[in-house]
N, C-alpha and C positions, 0 to 999 in steps of 0.2 A: 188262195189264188196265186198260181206261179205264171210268168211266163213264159208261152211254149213255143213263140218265133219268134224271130228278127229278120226280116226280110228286105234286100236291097231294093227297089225298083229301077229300074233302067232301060232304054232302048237297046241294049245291046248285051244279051245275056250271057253268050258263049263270051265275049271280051271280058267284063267282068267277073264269071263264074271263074275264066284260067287265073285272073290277076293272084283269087284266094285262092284256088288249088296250089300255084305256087309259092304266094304267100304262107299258107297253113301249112304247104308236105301233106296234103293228100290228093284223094284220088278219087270222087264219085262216081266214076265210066259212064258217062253222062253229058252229049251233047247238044241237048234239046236246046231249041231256042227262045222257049217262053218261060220255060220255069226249073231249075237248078236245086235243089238238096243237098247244102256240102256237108253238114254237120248234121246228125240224126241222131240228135240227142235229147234229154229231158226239153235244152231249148234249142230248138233247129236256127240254122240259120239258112234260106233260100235268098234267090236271086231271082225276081220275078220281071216281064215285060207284062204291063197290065193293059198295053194297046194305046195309055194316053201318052203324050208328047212331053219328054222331062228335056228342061234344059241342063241338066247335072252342072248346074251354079250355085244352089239355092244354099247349101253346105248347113241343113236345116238341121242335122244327126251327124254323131259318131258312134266309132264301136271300139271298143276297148280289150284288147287281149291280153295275155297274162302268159308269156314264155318262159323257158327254161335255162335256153341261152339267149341273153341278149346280143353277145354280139355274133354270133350267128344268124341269128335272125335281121338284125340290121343289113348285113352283110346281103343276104336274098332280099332287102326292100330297093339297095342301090342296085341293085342285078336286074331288078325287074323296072326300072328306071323310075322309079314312084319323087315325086317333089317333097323333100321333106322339107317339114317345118321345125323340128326340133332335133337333133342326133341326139343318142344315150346321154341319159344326162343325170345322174345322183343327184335324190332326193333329202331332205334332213330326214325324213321318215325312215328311209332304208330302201326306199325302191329305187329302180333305175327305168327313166322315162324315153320313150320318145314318140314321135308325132310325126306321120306323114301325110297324104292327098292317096286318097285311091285314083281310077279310073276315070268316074265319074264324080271326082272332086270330094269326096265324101271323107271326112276328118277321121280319120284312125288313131291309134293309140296302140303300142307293145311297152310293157310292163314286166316286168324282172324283181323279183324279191328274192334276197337273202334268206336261204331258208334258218341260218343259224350262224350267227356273231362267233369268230374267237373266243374262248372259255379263258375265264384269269382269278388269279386268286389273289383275294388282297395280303398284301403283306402284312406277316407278323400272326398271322391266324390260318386257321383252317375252312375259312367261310369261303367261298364259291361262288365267283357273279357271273352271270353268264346272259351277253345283250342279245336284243333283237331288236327289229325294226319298229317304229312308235305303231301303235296299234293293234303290235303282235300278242301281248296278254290282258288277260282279263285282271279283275279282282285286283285294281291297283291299288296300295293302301297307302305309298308313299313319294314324293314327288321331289324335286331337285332342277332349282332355277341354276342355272347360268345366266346373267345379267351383264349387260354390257354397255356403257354408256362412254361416248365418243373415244372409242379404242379402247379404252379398260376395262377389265373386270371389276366386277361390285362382289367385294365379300363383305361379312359382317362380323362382328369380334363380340365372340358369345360371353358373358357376363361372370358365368360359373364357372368354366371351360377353359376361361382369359389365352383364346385361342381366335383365329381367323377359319371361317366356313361361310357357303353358299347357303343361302334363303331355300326352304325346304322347309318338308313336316307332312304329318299324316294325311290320311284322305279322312273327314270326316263325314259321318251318315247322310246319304240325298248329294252330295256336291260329288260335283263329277274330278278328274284330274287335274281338266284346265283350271276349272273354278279354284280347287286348292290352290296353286298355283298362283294364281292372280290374289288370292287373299294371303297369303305365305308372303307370298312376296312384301307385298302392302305392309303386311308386323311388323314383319321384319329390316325392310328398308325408307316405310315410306314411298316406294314408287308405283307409280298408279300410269303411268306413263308410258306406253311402253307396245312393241310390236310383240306375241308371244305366240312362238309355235313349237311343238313337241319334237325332239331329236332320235331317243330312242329308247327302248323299254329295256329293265331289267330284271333278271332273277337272283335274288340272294338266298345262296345256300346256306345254313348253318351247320356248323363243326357237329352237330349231332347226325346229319345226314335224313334228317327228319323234317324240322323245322324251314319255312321260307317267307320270303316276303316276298310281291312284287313291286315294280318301283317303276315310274316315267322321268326323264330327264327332259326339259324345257330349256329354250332358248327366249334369253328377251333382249331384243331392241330398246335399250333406254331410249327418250326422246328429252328427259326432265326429269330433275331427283323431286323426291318427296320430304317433307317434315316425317319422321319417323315417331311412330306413337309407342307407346311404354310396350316393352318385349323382355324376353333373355339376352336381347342384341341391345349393346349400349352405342354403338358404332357403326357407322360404313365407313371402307375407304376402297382406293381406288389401284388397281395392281394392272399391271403388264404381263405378269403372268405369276406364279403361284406364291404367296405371300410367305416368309421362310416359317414364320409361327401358324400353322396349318394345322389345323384338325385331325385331318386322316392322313390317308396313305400319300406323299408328295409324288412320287413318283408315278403314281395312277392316276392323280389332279394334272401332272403336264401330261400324258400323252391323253387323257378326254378335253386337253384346252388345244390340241394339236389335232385332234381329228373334228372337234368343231370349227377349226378355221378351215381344217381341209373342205369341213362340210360347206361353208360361208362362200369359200373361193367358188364349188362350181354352182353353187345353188344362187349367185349374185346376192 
């Protein structure tokens, strides 16, 4: 079962139906006053008067759009004099949001995704990552906390390695990315505490041109450290920014500790 309308109701058809014609950039040649087809699609979207009396308060639904430019499209919602509630706004996921009032009060929404992250190669190899926005792949197998607890970063100082790294590890069978994630974390630092949401997904290429993994990167809100239970991590401690005994690539740890702040600033 799909669905195959979305239908506005309103006393005032022709008002509403110009809002979306100029909203959308199209064109139905259609001025009927009861009932409108702007989109004739798999799922239509009409504008109907059904004869009962709306007080267009009720602000019971929204509708949710998905553009290409955002701010173009912004640019014709202030044109068409719409109340916004939110202007473009970067998401930690990758998308860019914003939210206005239709006509008849009715909650909107235009959406902008990054079709494709900057490509970068880590140094010192021929391996290939290349981001997208959290949710953009499938078949995640491996996951990567950024941890933060009152301004500093939480790394942890791996045992064998006698190096400084982020809490991470594979996705194992049945657990989803968050659930690794919240359990990675926990081995590894102890901390059970914590606000956790996804930043951005990755693809890692390898030097064969063949081989890949995909990978989610996590943001956590310390609230509280934990007792940390037996791991490869004998350690936490607490850094400003990227600790000099570091695992991998330093210079690829500060500019994803500079675009997580970027992300933190607009995302409050």
């Amino acid at each position: 079962m799909k669905i195959g309308e979305v239908s506005l109701l309103t006393n005032d058809v022709v008002r509403l139906a110009d809002f979306y014609k100029k909203l959308l950039e199209i064109d139905n040649d259609s001025e009927d006053t009861v009932h409108q087809t702007l989109i004739a699609e798999e799922t239509m979207l009409t504008v109907y008067n059904d004869g009962s009396e709306k007080n267009n308060k009720n602000q019971n639904m929204c509708l949710a759009f998905t553009v290409g430019d955002m701010e173009k499209a912004y640019d014709r919602v202030v044109k068409l004099g719409a109340q916004i509630l939110e202007p473009p706004t970067a998401r930690p996921w990758g998308a860019v949001n914003m939210s206005f009032y239709d006509p008849d009060g009715n909650t909107i929404y235009l959406r902008a995704f990054r079709k494709r992250m900057p490509e970068r190669s880590t140094a010192g190899s021929e391996e290939m990552k290349t981001n997208y926005p959290a949710g953009w792949l499938s078949d995640i197998g491996f996951v990567v906390i950024f941890a933060n607890y009152q301004g500093k970063w939480v790394y942890c100082w791996h045992k064998h390695r006698e190096s400084f790294e982020h809490p991470g590890g594979h996705v194992e069978q049945g657990e989803t990315a968050m659930e690794t994630a919240r359990r990675e974390l926990y081995e590894e630092t102890g901390i059970t505490d914590c606000d956790m949401v996804p930043l951005w997904d990755y693809e890692q290429r390898w030097e064969d041109g063949v081989g890949k993994n995909n990978g989610r990167v996590f943001y956590a809100k310390v609230r509280s450290l934990g007792k940390m239970p037996e791991s490869e991590m004998s350690r936490i401690e607490l850094f400003e920014s990227v600790p000099e005994n570091y695992t991998y690539d330093s210079a690829e740890e500060a500019r994803d500790l500079e675009r997580i702040g970027n992300m933190l600033q607009i995302f409050g």
